[in-house]
C-alpha positions in Angstrom: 0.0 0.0 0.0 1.1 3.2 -1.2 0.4 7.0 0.0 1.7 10.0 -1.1 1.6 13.8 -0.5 1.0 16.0 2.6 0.6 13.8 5.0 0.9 13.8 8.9 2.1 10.2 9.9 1.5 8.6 13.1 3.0 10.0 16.1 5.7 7.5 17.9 3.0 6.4 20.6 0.7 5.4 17.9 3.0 2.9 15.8 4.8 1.5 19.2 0.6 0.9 20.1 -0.2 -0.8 17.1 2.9 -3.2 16.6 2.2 -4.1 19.9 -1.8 -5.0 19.1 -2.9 -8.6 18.1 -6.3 -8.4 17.6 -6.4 -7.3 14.1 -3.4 -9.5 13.0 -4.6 -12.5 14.3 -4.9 -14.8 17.4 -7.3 -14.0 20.1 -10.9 -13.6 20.4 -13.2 -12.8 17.5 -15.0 -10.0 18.6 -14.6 -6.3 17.1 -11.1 -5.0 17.6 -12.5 -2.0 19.4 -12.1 -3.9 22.6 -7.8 -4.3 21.8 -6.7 -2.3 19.2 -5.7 1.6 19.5 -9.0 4.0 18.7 -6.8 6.4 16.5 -7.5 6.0 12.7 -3.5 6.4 12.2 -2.9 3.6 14.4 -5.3 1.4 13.5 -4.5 2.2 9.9 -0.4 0.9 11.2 -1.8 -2.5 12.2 -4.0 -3.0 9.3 -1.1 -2.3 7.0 1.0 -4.7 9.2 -1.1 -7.4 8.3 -2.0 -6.5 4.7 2.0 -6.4 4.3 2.0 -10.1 5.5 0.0 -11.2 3.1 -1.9 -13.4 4.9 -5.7 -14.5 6.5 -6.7 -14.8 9.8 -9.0 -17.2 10.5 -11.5 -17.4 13.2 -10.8 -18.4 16.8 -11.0 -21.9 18.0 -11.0 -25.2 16.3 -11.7 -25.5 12.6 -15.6 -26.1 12.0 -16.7 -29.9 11.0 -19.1 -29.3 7.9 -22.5 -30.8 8.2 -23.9 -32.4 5.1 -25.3 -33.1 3.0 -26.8 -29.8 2.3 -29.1 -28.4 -0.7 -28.4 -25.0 -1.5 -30.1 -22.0 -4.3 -27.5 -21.7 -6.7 -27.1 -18.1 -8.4 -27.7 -20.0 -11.7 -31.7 -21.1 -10.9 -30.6 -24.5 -9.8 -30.8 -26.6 -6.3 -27.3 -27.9 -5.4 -27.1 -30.7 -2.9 -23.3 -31.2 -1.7 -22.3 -33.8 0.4 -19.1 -33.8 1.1 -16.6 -31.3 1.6 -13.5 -32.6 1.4 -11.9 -30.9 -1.1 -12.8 -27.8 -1.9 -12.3 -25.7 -5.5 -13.1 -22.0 -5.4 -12.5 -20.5 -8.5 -12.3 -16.8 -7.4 -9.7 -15.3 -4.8 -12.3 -13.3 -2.7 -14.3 -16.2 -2.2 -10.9 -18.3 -1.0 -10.5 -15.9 1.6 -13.9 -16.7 3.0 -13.3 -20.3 2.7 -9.9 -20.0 4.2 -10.8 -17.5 7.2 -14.0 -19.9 8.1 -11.4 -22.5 8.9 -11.7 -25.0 5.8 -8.5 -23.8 4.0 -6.8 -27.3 5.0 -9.4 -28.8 2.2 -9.2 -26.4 -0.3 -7.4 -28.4 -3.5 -7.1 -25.5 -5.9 -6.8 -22.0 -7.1 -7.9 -19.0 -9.3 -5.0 -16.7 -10.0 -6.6 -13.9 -7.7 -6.0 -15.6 -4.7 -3.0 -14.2 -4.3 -2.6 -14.3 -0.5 0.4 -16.3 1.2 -2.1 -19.8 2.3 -2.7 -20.5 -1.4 0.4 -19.8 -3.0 1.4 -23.6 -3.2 -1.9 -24.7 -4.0 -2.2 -25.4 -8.0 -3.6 -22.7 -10.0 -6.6 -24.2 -12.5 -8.7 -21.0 -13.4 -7.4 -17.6 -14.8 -9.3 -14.4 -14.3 -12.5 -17.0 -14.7 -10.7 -18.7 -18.0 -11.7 -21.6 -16.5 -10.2 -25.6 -17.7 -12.5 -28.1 -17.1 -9.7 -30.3 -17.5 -7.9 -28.5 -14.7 -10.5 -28.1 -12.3 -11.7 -32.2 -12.8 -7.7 -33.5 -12.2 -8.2 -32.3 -8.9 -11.1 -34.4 -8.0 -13.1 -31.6 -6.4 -16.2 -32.6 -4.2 -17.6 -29.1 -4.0 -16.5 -26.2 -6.3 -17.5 -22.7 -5.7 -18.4 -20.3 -8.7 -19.2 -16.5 -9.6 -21.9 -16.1 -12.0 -19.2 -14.5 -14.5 -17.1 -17.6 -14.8 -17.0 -19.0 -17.1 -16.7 -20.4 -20.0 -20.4 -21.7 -19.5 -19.1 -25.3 -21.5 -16.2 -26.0 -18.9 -18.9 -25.4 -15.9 -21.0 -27.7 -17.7 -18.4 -30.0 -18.2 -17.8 -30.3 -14.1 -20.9 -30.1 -13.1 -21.9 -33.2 -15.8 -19.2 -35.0 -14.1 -20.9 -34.9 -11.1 -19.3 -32.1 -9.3 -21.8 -30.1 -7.4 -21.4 -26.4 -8.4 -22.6 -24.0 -5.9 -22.8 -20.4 -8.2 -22.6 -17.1 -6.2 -23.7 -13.5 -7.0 -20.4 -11.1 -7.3 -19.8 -9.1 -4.5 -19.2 -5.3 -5.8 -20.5 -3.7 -2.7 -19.8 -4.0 1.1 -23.6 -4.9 2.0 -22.9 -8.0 -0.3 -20.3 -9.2 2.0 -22.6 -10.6 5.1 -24.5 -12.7 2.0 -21.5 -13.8 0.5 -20.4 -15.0 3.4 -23.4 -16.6 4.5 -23.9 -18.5 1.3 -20.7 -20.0 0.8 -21.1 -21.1 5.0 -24.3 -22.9 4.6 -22.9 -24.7 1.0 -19.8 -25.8 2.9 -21.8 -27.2 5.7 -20.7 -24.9 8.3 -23.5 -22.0 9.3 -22.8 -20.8 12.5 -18.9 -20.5 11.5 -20.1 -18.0 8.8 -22.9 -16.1 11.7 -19.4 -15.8 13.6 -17.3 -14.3 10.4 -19.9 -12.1 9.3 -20.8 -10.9 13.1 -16.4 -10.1 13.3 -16.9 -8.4 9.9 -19.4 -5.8 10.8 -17.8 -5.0 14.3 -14.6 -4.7 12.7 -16.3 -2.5 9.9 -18.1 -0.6 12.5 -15.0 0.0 14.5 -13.1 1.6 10.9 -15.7 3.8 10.0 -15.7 5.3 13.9 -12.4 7.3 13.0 -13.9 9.1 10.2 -13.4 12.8 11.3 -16.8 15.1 11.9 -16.9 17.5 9.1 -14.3 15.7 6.7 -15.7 15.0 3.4 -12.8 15.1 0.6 -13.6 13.7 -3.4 -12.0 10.7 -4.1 -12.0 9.8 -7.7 -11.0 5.6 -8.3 -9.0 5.4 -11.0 -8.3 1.7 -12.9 -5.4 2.0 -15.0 -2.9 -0.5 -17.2 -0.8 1.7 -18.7 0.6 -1.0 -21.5 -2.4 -2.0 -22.5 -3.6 2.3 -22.5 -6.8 1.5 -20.0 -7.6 4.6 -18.3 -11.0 4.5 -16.6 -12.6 6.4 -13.9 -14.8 4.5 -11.6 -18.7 5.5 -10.9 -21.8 4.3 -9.5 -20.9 0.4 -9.2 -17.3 0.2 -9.7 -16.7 -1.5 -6.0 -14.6 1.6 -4.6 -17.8 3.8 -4.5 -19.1 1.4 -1.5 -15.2 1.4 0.2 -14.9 5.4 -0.5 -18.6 6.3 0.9 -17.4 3.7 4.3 -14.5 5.6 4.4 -16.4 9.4 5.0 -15.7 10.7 1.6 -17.5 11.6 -1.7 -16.8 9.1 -4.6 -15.8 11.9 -7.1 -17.2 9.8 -10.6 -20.5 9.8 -8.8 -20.9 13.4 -7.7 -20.2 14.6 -11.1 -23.2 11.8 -12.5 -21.0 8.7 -13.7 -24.2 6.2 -13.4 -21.7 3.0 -14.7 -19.4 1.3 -13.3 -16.3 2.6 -15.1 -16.5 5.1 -18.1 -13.4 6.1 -20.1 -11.1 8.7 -18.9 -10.9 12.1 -20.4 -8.5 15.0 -19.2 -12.0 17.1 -19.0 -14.2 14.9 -16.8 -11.0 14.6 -14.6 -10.9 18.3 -14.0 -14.4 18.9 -13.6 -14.4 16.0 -11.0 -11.7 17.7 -9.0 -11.2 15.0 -6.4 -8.8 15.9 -3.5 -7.1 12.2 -3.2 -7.0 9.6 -6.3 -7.5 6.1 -5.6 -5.8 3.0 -7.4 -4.4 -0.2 -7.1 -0.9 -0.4 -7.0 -0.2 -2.0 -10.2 -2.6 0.1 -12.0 -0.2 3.0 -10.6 3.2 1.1 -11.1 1.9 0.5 -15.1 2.0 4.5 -16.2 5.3 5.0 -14.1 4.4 6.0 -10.9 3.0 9.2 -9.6 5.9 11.2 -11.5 4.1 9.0 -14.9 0.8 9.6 -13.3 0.7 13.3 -13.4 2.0 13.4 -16.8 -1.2 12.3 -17.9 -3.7 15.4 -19.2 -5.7 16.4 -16.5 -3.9 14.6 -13.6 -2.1 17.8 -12.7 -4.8 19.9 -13.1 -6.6 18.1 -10.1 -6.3 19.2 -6.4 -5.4 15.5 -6.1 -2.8 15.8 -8.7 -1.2 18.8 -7.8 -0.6 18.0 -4.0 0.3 14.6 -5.2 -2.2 13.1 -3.3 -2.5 9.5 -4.2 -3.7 6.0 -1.9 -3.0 2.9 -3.6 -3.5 -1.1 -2.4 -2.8 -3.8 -3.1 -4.7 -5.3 -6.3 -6.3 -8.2 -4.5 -7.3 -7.1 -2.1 -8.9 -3.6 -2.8 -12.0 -5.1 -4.1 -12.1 -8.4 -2.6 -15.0 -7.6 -0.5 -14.4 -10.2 2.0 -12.6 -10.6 5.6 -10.1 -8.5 4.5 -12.3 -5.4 3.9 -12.1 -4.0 7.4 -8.2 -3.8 6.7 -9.0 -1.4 3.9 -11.7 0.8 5.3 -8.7 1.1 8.5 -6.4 2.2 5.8 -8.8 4.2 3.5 -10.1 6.4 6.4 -6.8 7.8 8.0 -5.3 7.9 4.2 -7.8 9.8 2.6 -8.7 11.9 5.5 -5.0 12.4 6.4 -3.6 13.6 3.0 
């Protein structure tokens, strides 16, 4: 994670504070961190970038959950699913690995999608690719349950596993942070285990609740989300949809695309929208920053400069899988999103 600009960092007492806390880097009781983690929105920010930095999950308290099965399930696809073993697990999206993994059942996952980049699945195999998905890949791994998003795809290769006899439970994408308690929730009850994912989701809104407290009264700054590949010449602003407007409005501020009446998702950049947005921080995800050079190849581009948030340099950038994962790791980002962009 990234930040750039003006920007007052946390005073001595505040880091020593948070390197010493535990609740929000794992171990320990599953309640909201509010109860052992510093109230500051700089030092809570210092522990959630601790543990973003390590790259890894923390799972819930206690034993691991024993799934109950079978189970039938409403698939996002208009069928009935009925899983019965949980053994080995296949989800073919990253955010939804993180759910499987922080409920407890990443010792049964058998697989990966390339966006589950966090350090528990690195040695599992990868079989899917940005939802390029081998049904060839996914069967060698004799899956009992796999876990899908309603955009992967191809449709054949889903076919393909599910007429092998693979139960495949399809999920609604999660672009919002009100879809995260139903995300949760389904992928719980497919995998057997309920009450672990009451417990998750319970964590989840405490910890979400206990982020959003530092917001400063009065602050309200523009934030415009930028998506960019430079090599590829993608430059998009983000609007009503694009997944940071939910994180940007959590974190106190004005999503910047929306004020000035972006209605989709994202909507080709041009150097006069930019300017007539005139957000006070730019948001992005750190490889969308690293591919057009870095700020100094950021502000080169026409309008950039001619933004507060250009001119004061003012840039927050995370990591790419995990700005919009929407999952266990979302409370982490709102920590660093609120003292970042109110902080700049």
């Amino acid at each position: 994670m990234r930040r750039s600009g003006r920007r007052i960092g946390p005073a001595p007492w505040a880091l020593a504070l948070a390197l010493l806390t535990g609740a929000c880097a794992g171990g320990g009781s599953d309640k909201a961190s509010t109860e052992a983690t510093p109230v500051s929105a700089s030092a809570r920010a210092a522990v959630a970038e601790k543990q973003l930095a390590k790259n890894t999950l923390v799972p819930l308290a206690g034993e691991a959950p024993t799934p109950k099965l079978p189970v039938t399930v409403d698939s996002s696809d208009g069928r009935e699913v009925t899983v019965r073993d949980a053994s080995r697990i296949l989800p073919l999206n990253g955010g939804v690995a993180e759910i499987v993994f922080t409920l407890g059942l990443g010792d049964k996952v058998v697989g990966r999608d390339i966006t589950a980049t966090f350090a528990e699945a690195k040695e599992l195999p990868q079989v899917t690719k940005a939802h390029d998905v081998s049904a060839e890949s996914v069967l060698s791994l004799r899956p009992t349950v796999v876990l899908a998003d309603t955009d992967t795809g191809p449709s054949e290769a889903i076919d393909q596993i599910r007429d092998a006899g693979v139960p495949v439970v399809v999920l609604d994408p999660a672009t919002k942070l009100s879809d995260v308690p139903t995300r949760t929730t389904r992928i719980a009850q497919a995998l057997g285990v309920p009450e672990a994912g009451k417990v998750l989701n319970s964590r989840i809104a405490e910890d979400l609740s206990a982020a959003k407290a530092g917001v400063p009264e009065g602050s309200r700054p523009r934030v415009a989300f930028l998506y960019m590949r430079g090599s590829a010449a993608v430059y998009l602003m983000g609007g009503k949809g694009s997944g940071a407007d939910s994180l940007i409005e959590a974190a106190g501020a004005v999503d910047a695309g929306m004020e000035m009446g972006l209605d989709k998702p994202f909507t080709p950049l041009t150097s006069e929208a930019l300017i007539a947005a005139r957000p006070d921080v730019i948001l992005m995800m750190d490889k969308g920053l690293e591919s057009v050079g870095g700020i100094d190849g950021l502000v080169k581009i026409p309008g950039i400069a001619e933004t507060p948030a250009g001119a004061d340099r003012r840039i927050v950038t995370l990591e790419d899988g995990v700005l919009l994962s929407f999952g266990p790791r979302t409370p982490l980002v709102i920590d660093i999103l609120v003292d970042a962009i109110h902080r700049l």
